[in-house]
N, C-alpha and C positions, 0 to 999 in steps of 0.2 A: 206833202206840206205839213202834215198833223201832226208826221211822226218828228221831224226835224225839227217844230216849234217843240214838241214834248225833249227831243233830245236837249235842245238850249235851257228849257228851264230847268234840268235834270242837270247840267251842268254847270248854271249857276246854283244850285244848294250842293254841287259837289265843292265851289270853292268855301262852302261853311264847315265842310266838315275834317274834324282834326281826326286822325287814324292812330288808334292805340291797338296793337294785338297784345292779349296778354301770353305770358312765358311760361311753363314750370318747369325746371329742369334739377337735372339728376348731378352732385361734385361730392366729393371727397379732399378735403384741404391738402394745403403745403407747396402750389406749385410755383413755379419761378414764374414771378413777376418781369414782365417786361412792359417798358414804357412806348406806345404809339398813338397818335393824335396830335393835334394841336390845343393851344392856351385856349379857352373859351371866350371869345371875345366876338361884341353888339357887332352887326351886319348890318349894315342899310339896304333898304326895301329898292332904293333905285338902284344898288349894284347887281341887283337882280340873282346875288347868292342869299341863300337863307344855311342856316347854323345848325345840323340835327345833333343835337347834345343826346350822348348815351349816358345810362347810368345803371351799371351790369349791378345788382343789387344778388346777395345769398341769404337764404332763413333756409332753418331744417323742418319748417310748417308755414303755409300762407298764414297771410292775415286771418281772423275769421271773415272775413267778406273783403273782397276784391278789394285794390283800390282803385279809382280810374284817374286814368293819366290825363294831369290838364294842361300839358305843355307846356309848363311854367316849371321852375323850380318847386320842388315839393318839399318840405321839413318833415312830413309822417316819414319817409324813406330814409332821414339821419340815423334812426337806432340800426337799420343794417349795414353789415361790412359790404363793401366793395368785393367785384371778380373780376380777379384779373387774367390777364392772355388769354381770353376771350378774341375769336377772329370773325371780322360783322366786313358782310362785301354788299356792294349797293349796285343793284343793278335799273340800269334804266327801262322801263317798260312802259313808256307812255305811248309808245305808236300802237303795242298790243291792245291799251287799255281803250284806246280811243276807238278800233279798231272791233272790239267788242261793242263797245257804244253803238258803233252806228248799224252791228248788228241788230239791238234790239236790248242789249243788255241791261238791266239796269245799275245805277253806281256800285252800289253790292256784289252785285253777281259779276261786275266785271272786274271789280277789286280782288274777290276771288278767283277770279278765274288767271288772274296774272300772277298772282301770290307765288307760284311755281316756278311763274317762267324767270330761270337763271340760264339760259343759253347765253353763248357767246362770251367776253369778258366784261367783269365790273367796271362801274366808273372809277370807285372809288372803294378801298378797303384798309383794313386796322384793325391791332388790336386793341384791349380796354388796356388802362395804365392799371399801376399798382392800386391805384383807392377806386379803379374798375369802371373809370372813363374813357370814353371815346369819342371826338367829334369829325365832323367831317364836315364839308365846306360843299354846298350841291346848288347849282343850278335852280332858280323855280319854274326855269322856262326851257322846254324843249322846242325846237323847232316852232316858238311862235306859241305853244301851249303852253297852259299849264301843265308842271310836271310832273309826272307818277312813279313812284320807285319803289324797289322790293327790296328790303336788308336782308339779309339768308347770315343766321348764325351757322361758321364753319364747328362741323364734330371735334368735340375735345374727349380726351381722355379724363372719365368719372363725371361727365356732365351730359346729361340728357338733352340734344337739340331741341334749342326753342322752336316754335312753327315762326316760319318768313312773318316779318313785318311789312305792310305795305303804309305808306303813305301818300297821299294826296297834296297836290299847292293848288290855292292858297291854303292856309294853315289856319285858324283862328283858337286863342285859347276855349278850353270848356270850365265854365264856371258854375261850381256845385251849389243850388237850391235849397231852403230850409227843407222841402221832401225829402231832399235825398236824391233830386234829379238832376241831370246837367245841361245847361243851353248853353250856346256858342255865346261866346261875347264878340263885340264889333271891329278889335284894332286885331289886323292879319301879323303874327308872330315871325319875325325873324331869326331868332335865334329858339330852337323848340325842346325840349327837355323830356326825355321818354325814360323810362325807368323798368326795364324788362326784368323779373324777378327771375331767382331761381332755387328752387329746394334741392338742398345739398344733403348727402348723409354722410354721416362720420364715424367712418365703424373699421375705422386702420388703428393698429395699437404696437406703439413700437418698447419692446421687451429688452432692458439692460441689465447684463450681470455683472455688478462689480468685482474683480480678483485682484489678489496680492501676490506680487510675483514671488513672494517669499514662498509659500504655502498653498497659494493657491486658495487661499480664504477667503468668504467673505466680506465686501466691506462696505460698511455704511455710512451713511454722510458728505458722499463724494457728490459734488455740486456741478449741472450742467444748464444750461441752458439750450434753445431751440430755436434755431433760425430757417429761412429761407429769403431766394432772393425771387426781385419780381420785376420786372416792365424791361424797357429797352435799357436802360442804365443799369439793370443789374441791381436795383435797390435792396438792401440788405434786410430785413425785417424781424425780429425776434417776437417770441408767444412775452405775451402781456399780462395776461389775464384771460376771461371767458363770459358771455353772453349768448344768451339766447340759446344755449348747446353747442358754439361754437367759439374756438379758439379767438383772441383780439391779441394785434399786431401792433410793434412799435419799435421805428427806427432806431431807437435808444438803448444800447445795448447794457447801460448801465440801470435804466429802468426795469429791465426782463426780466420774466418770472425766472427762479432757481426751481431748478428740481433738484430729488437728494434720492440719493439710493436708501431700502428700507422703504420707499414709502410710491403708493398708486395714486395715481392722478386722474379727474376726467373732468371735461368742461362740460360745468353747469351753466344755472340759466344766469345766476347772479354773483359768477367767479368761479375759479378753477377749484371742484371738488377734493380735496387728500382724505386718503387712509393708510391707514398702516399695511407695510406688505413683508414678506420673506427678507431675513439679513443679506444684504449684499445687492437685491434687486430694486429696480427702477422702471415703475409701467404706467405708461401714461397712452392713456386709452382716448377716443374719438377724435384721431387723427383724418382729416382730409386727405382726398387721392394727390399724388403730389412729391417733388423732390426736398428733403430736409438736410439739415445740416444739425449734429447735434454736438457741442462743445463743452468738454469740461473747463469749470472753470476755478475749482477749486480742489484739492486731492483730500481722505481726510485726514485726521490726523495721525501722526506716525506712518505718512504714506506721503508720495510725490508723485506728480504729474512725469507721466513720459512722454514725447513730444508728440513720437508719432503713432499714440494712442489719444491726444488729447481731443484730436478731430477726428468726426466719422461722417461720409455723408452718406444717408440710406432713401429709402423711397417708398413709400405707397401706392401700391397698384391698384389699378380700380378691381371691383369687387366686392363682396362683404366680408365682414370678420378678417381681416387679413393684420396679420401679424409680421412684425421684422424683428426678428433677433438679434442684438449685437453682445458680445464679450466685452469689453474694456479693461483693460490691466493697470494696476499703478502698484509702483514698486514702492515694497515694502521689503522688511527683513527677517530672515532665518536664518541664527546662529546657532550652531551647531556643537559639541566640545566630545571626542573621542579619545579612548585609549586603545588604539587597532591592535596594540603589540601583547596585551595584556590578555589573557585566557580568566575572565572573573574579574573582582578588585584587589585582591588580597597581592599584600609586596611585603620584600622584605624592606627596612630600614636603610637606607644608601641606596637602594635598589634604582637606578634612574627608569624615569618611567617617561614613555614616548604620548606627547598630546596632541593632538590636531585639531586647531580651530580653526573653523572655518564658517563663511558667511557668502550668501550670497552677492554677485557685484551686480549696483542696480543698471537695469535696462538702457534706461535716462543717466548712465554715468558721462555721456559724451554731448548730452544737451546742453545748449548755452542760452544763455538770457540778453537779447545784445548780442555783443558780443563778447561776453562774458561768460567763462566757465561757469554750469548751474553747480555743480560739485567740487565743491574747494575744499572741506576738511572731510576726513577717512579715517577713523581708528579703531584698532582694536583695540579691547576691555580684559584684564583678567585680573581676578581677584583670589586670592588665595588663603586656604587657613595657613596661621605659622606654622605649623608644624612641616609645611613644607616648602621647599629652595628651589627657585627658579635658576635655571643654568645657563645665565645672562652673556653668550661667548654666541659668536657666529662661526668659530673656530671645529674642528674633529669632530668624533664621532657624535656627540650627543650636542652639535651646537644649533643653534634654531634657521629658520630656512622659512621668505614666504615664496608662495606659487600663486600664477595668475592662471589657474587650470591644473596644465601639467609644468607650465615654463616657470619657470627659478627667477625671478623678480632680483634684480641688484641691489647688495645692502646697501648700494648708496641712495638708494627710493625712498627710504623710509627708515623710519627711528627708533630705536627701543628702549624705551625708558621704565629702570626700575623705580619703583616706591614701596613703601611701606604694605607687604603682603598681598604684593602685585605688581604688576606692570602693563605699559600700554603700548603699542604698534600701530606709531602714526606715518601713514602716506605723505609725501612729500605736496605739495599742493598742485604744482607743475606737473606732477605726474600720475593724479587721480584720474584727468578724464582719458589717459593711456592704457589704463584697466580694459578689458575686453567687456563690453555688456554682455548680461546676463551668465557671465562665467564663475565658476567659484572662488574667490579667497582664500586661502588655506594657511596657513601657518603652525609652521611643524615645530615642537622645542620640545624641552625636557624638563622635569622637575625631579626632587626622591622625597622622600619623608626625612627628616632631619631626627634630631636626640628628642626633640617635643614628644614627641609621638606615641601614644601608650595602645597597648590593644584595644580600648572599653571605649574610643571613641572612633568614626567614621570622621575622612579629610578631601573637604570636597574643597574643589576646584570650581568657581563660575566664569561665564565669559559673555561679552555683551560688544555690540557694534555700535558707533555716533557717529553718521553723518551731517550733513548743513540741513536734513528733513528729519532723521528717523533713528531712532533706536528699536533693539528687539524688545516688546512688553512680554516676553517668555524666554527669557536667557536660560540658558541650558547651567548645571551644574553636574558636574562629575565625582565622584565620592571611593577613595582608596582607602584601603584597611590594614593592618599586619596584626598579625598575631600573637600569641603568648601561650604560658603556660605558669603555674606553681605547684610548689614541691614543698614537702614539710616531711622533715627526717625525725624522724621519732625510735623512738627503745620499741626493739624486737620480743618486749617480755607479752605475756597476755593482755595487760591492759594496755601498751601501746600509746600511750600518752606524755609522754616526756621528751621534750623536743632536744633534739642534739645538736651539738656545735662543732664545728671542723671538718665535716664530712664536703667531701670535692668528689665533685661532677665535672663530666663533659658532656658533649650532646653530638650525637654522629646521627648521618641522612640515613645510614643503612643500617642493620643489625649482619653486620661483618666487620669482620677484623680488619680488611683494607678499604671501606668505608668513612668517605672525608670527617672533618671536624667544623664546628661550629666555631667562628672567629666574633668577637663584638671587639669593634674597636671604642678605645676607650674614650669618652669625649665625646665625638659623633654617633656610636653606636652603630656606626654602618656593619653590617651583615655580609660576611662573606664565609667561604666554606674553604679549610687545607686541608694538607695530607698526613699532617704530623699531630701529635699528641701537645709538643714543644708549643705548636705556634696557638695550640686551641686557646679560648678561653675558659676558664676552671672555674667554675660556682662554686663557691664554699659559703656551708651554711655559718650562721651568727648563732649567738646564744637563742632565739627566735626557730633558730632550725628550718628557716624557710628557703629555696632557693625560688626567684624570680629570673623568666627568661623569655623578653619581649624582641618582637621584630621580627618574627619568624611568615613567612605564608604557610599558606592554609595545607596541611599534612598530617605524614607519619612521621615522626621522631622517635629517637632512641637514647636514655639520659643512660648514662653507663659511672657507675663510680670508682673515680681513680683512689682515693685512700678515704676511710671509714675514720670516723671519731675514735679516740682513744679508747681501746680496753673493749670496740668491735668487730665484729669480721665484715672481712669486704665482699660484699655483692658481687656473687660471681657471673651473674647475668644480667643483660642489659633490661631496659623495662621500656616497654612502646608506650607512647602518649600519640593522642592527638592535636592539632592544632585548628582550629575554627573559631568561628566569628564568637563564639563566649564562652569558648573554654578558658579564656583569663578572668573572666564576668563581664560585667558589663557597664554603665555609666551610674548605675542606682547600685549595684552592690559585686563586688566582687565574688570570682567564684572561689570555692573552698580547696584550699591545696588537695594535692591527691601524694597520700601517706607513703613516705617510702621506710620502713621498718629495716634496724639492724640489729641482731644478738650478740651479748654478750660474749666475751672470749669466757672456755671456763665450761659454760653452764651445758651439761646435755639439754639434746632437747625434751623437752614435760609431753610423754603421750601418755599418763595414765592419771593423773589424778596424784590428790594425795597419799592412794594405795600407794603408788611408784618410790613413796619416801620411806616408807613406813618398809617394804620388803627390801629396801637400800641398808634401812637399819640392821633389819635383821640380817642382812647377810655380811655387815660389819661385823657382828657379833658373832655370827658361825665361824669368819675367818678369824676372830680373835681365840676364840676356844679351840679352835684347830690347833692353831698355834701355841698354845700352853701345853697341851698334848703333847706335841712330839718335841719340844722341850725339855720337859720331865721324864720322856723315855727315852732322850738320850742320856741322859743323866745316870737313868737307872741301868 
């Protein structure tokens, strides 16, 4: 009889008391939100359901001192974010606990002692939505009693189980004291508001490198944003901002933070930390365990978004320190400009010379916007000094040709339009996004050096691509040369300084007699080589006595003279020159002819000196005295 009056009164202060277990658990952000529970909405006390309102709260550190839970809606709990898909199962235990009672237990020990027991299956289970609610709709009456129930948080991945919640019906709020103490207050709660905490750590860090399918270079400024979805509806959610050490979320995708390559991220207590990082790279450090989605949303500039590069989804595993690495590419360009055929730069004059431009074709060439082609204009760039002639024919051997690889492209794709010391190679629009991604460009054509064209300067070629995104900011230039040579005819006497006039040159590749001839044609200049003397061209020196002779490549030459200035003898042997990049000079001075000497008809040649005249004399004299002599003795 003693113990059974002691159990009743033990069980009327059980209906005083509200049941808080506190929580601390272990997360790592980013995971997929999914929505389960119901709208929160008052219960009445005679429908004999009461309302347990969850409120899965995260921090990366408790409060400094607890809070306790007054079964009311609490405002201290607004500065933390929500946890969501979170799974909370509600088991009924009231015949155990009662059951313990009439052991001997008392409300305590037998609240404890149920705490565990999850046998059999839940009444009732959920998970927390996106903002990391969950309610559930329970009985206060089991069999005639009041009723006792255990919540049992299910294991998640990167979150440390909380220990079982038990509560007790009736419910009454706890109302905080000027102490700092809590008494029950009087009106029993219907609808109960519990706030289980959890400390999360954030130590995922997800690593982007940006490249340019051009080059494979570095690129900065490329803008992405960071989403994840969450609850039953799949709510989409992007990073916001940062609090408390941990990332903050919002539906608004136009409001979400940007990230930029170049630069490191990590959430602070009062916003998202940046510093400067490595060209081309993107780290954004204290990531949650968890699925993401990372989106670029802007390319930078002189670069474009490829489609199916734009989206990546990666993941956070639990554990520490954990890193994900992704690549990302956005097409950019690399143009290219060769002379494959050419051994050096040096050409002759007319010489047609083979060029190959080529450009990369972007990745994103077959992306559309809508439905809408993303790439509608394509052209090729070339700029050229005058001195040299584009060979504007799609016709023979030297006419121009593009390729999509290896395959020959139809002229009727595309356009080629001369201008003023250039020309451009533009794609058809209709048939830009037909291009193969990521293959080469190529367009093969021809140019020569024209009559412009002097040894003492370099003839360069550039070339450049314009897309509807991007041009090359490193256009390639190519640079062709010919050469030359000068000659000054002068008096074969000793001093050698008397410039001659009339004396005729030709110029053979060999030093033999059946060795072709040097052709300039007249007007163009173009450079060719016969077999005749007839068809040569003949340099005849002016009163100056210079011969000039440009347009040659780089070599051995043989100037050989066909007839000497009047009243000289003719060169009976050829004379080798060379030909290189300033043996004509150069753009600041010219170089100095190289002397080619003829003697006089007439004159022996001078090996002694003035002696040599003087013994000339005398032996004029000895033949003259001879000769008197036997003159006179014929006589006699």
């Amino acid at each position: 009889m003693k113990n059974e009056k002691k159990f009743r009164r033990e069980e009327r202060t059980m209906k005083k008391i509200f049941n808080h277990t506190k929580m601390v658990c272990l997360l790592f952000l980013l995971l997929p939100f999914v929505f389960f529970g119901t709208k929160n909405q008052q219960v009445s006390a005679e429908s004999n359901l009461a309302q347990i309102h969850l409120h899965k709260k995260k921090m990366v550190n408790l409060p400094g001192s607890l809070i306790q839970n007054s079964g009311t809606e609490m405002e201290e709990f607004d500065q933390y974010q929500g946890l969501a898909d979170v799974t909370f199962s509600v088991y009924d235990v009231t015949a155990a606990f009662y059951e313990k009672r009439s052991a001997g237990a008392s409300v305590e020990e037998a609240k404890r002692q149920v705490q565990t027991l999850t046998s059999g299956s839940p009444i009732a289970s959920g998970k927390t939505d996106a903002a990391g609610d969950l309610v559930f709709e329970l009985p206060k009456k089991q069999a005639d009693r009041d009723a006792v129930y255990t919540i049992v948080e299910a294991p998640k991945d990167g979150v440390t189980t909380a220990e079982n919640m038990v509560i007790a019906f009736p419910v009454y709020e706890m109302i905080q004291q000027a102490d700092g103490s809590y008494v029950y207050g009087e009106e029993e709660l219907d609808t109960i508001h519990l706030y289980p905490k959890n400390i999360v750590t954030n130590e995922g860090t997800l690593l982007v490198n940006k490249r340019g399918t051009g080059e494979n270079e570095p690129l900065n400024d490329a803008e992405f944003v960071v989403s994840k979805q969450e609850g039953r509806e799949n709510t989409k959610k992007y990073i916001l901002s940062a609090a408390d050490g941990l990332y903050t979320w919002t539906t608004d995708k136009q409001a979400a933070y940007r990230f930029l390559t170049g630069k490191q991220y990590a959430a602070g207590d009062a916003g998202i930390d940046v510093s400067e990082n490595q060209k081309g790279q993107l780290k954004i450090a204290q990531l949650e365990t968890g699925a993401y989605q990372l989106e670029e949303t802007k390319a930078p500039s002189q670069a474009a978004l490829i489609e199916e590069e734009r989206i990546k989804d990666f993941s956070i595993d639990s554990g520490s320190n954990v890193t994900v690495e992704l690549t990302i590419k956005n097409d950019t360009t690399n143009v290219t400009k060769t002379t494959p055929q050419l051994d050096g730069k040096d050409v002759e004059i007319g010489e047609r010379i083979q060029y190959h431009l080529t450009v990369n074709i972007p990745s994103g060439i077959q992306d559309k916007v809508g439905s809408e082609n993303k790439y509608k204009h394509f052209q090729l760039i070339d700029a050229h000094d005058p001195a040299l002639t584009f060979e504007n024919t799609a016709e023979g051997e030297t006419g121009y040709a593009l390729y999509d690889g290896e395959q020959k492209i139809d002229a009727t794709n595309y356009q080629v339009t001369e201008k003023e010391h250039g020309f451009t190679v533009t794609i058809n629009p209709e048939f830009v996004p037909q291009l193969t991604p990521g293959n080469q460009l190529r367009f093969v054509y021809y140019m020569y050096l024209n009559e412009q064209a002097m040894p003492i300067n370099g003839f360069t070629n550039k070339a450049n691509v314009e897309t509807d995104f991007m041009t090359d900011q490193t256009p390639p230039s190519v640079e062709v040369l010919t050469g030359g040579k000068r000659f000054l005819k002068v008096d074969g006497a000793v001093t050698a300084t008397e410039a001659l006039a009339d004396a005729v040159f030709v110029v053979r590749d060999q030093d033999r007699d059946d060795a072709n001839y040097l052709k300039i044609e007249e007007g163009t200049k173009q450079v060719s080589w016969v077999q005749t003397a007839d068809e040569a061209t003949k340099f005849t020196t002016g009163t100056d006595g210079l011969v000039d002779i440009i347009g040659l490549k780089f070599g051995t030459y043989y100037l050989e003279e066909v007839k000497a200035p009047k009243n000289y003898v003719l060169l009976t042997n050829r004379i080798a020159f060379e030909v290189h990049e300033t043996s004509y000079g150069t753009k600041e001075q010219l170089g100095d002819p190289e002397k080619v000497p003829n003697r006089r008809k007439g004159t022996l040649p001078a090996t002694g000196g003035a002696g040599t005249y003087l013994m000339g004399a005398i032996g004029v004299v000895i033949v003259g005295l001879a000769g008197c002599y036997f003159v006179k003795r014929k006589k006699g």
